[in-house]
C-alpha positions in Angstrom: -28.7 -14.7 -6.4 -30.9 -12.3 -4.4 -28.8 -9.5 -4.7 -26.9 -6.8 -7.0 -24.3 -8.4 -9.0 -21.7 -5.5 -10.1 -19.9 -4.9 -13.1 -16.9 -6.9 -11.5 -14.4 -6.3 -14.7 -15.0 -2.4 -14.7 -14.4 -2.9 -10.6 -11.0 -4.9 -11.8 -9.9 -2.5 -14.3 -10.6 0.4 -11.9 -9.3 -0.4 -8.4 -6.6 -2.8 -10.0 -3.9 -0.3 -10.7 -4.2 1.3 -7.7 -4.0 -2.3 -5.8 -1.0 -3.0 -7.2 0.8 0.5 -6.6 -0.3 0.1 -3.2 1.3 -3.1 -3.3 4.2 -2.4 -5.0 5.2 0.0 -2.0 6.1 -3.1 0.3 6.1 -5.8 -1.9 8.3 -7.1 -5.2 6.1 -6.9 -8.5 5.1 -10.8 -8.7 3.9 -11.0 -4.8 1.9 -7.3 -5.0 0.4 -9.0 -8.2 -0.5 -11.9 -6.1 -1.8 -9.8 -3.3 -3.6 -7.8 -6.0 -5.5 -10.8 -7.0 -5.8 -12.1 -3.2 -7.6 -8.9 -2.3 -10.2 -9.2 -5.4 -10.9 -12.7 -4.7 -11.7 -11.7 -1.4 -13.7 -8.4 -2.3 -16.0 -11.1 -4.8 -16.5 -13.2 -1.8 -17.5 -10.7 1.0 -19.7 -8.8 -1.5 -21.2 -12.6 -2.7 -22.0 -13.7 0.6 -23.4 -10.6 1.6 -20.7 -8.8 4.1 -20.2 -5.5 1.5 -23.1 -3.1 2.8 -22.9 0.0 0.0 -24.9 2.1 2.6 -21.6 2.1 4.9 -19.0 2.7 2.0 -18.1 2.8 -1.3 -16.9 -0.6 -2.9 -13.1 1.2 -3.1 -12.8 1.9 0.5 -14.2 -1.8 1.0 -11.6 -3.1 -1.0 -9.1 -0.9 0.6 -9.9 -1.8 3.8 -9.5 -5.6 2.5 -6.1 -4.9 0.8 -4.6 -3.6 4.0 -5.7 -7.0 6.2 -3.9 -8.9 3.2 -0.7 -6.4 3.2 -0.7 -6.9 7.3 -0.9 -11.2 6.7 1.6 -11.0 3.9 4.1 -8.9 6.2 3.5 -11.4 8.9 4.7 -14.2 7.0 7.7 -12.5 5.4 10.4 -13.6 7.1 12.4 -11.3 9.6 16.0 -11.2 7.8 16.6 -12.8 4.6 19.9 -14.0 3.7 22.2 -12.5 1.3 24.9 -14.4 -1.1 26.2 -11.7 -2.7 27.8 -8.4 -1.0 26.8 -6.6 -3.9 23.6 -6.6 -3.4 23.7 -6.1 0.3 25.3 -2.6 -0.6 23.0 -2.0 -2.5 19.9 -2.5 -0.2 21.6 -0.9 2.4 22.2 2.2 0.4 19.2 3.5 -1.9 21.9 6.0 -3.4 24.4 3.5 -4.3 25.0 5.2 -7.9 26.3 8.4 -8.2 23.9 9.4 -11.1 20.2 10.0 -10.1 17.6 9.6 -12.5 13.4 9.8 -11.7 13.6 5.9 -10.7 16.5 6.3 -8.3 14.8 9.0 -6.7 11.4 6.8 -6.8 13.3 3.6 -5.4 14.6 6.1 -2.5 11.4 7.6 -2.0 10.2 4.2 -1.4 13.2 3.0 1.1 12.0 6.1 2.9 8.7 5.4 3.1 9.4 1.9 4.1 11.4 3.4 7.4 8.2 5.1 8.8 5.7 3.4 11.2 3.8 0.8 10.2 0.3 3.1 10.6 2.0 6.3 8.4 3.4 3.6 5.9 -0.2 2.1 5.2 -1.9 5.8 5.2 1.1 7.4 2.8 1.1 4.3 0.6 -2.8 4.7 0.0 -2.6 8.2 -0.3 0.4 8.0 -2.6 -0.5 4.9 -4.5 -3.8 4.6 -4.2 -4.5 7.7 -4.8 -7.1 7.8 -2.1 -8.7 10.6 -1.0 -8.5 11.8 3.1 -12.3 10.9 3.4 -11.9 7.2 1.9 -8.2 6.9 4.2 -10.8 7.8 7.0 -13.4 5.0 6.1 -10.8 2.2 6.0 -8.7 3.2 8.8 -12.0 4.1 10.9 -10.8 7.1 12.0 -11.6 11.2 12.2 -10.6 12.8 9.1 -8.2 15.1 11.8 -6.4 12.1 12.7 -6.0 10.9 9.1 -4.3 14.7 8.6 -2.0 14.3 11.7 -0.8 10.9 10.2 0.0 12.5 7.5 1.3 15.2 8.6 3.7 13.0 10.9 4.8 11.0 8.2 5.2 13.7 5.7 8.0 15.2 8.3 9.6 11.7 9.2 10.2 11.5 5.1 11.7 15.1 5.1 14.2 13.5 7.7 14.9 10.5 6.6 15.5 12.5 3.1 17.7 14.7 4.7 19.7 11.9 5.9 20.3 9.7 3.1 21.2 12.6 1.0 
C-alpha cells in the first residue's frame, strides 16, 4: 500500500464508545453494536481505497459523517409500526414514566423518548453532541454546515426537549 496505514485499534478503542452511544440513542444495544461495526468496516474501506483526505477533516468527523449515512439506511429499513403481543409492554412504550419511582435510568430512558420525538436533523445533531460527545466545530464538519446553524439546531432542539419534558411530566 502507497499510503499511511493508521493505528486502526487505537482508532477502534477511541471512536468506538462514542459510536455506540450515538447508536444506542435510536437503536436497541445488539443493532447499535452492529451499526458500530458497519460504520468501522466502512471507515477501513474509504480510508483503504483512498476516499478519507486528513487535509479536509479529522478521522472522527470522517467517521461521524459515515455513522450518520448508516443510522439514516438503518432507519429506512426499520419497519413503520411493529406489532405488539403483549399490552404490557405497549404501556409501557407509550409511557416513558410508567413507574411511579424515578431513578437516574428512568430519567435517561425519558430523556431518550424525548429526544427521539424531535426532528430528524436536531435528533442526529443532539445525539452526536450528547453521545458523541462531539464538539460544535466537528457537528459542523459532518453536517457541512456554519457553526451558527449548528448553534440554532441546537438551540431549537434544546427548547423542543424542555417541552416535550414539560409534558410528560
Amino acid at each position: 500500500m502507497d499510503h499511511y496505514e493508521p493505528n486502526w485499534q487505537q482508532i477502534i478503542t477511541d471512536l468506538g464508545p462514542s459510536l455506540y452511544r450515538y447508536f444506542c440513542g435510536a437503536f436497541p444495544q445488539p443493532q447499535a453494536a452492529d451499526l458500530v461495526q458497519e460504520t468501522l468496516i466502512r471507515l477501513v474501506k474509504k480510508h483503504r481505497s483512498g476516499e478519507f483526505d486528513p487535509s479536509k477533516g479529522t478521522v472522527k468527523s470522517y467517521a461521524f459523517g459515515i455513522a450518520r449515512y448508516v443510522r439514516m439506511e438503518a432507519k429506512n429499513k426499520m419497519p413503520a409500526f411493529e406489532l405488539v403481543d403483549d399490552e404490557t409492554e405497549l404501556d409501557q412504550q407509550a409511557d416513558p414514566q410508567s413507574n411511579s419511582e424515578s431513578t437516574e435510568t428512568d430519567e435517561v430512558a425519558r430523556l431518550r423518548w424525548a429526544i427521539n420525538q424531535l426532528k430528524p436533523l436536531e435528533q442526529e445533531i443532539i445525539l452526536m453532541l450528547i453521545d458523541a460527545e462531539a464538539s460544535l466545530e466537528q457537528i459542523a464538519e459532518v453536517f457541512m454546515m456554519p457553526l451558527g446553524t449548528v448553534k440554532s439546531h441546537i438551540h431549537r432542539a434544546k427548547e423542543n426537549l424542555r417541552k416535550i419534558m414539560e409534558v410528560t411530566k
